[in-house]
N, C-alpha and C positions, 0 to 999 in steps of 0.2 A: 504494500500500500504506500509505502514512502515514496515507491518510484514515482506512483502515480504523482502525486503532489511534488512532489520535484518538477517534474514534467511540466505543470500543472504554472508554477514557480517560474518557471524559465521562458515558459509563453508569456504571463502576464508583465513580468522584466522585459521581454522582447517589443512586445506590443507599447510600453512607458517609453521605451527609449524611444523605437519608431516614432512615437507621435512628439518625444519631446525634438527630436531634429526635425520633424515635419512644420511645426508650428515657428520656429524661428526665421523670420522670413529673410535674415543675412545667409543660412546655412538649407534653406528647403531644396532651393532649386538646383545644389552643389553637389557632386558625385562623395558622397558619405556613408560608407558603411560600415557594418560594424558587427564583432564579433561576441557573445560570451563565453566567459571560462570562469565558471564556480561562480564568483558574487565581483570578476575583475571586465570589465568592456574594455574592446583591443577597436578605436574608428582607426578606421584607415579611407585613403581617397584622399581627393583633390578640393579644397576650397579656395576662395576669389582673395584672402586679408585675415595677417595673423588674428584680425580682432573676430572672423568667422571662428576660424579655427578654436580660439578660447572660447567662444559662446559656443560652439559643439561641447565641448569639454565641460564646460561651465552646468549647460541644459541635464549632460547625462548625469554626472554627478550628485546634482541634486534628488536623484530619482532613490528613493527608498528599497537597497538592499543590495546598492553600488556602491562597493567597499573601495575598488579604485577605478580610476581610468587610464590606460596607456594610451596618451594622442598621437598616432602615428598619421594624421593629417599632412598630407603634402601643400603647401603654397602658391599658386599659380595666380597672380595676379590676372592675366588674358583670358582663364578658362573658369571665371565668375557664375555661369549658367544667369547671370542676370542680362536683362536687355540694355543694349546700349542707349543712349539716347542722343539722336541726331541733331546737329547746330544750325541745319540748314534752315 
């Protein structure tokens, strides 16, 4: 039965994290993924500015039963997933 609720545990941690990178609108539109192991989240992927990357980190963190986060977020200022906006 433990399994069960483990299981159980690691979907609703999964589904916390999901929504909390979803809702951040510096980090939604950004290639962020992310992995568990026990109670530690491993993001990895591409965000637009170190201040995405910390509010990825920042958002998981706070999620109830995230003991740590490794940010292994890469930096790519060009590859934002945000729209540009045209001066013409």
């Amino acid at each position: 039965m433990s399994q069960h609720i483990t299981i159980d545990h690691a979907h609703q941690m999964s589904e916390l994290i999901k929504q909390a990178i979803s809702t951040s609108v510096l980090v939604a539109n950004q290639n962020v993924e992310y992995q568990i192991e026990q109670e530690q989240v491993v993001l990895t992927g591409i965000v637009g500015s170190y201040y995405a990357k910390q509010l990825a980190q920042e958002s998981v963190s706070r999620i109830q039963g995230v003991r740590q986060v490794h940010n292994r977020l890469t930096v790519t200022p060009d590859q934002t997933g945000q729209p540009t906006l045209s001066t013409n």
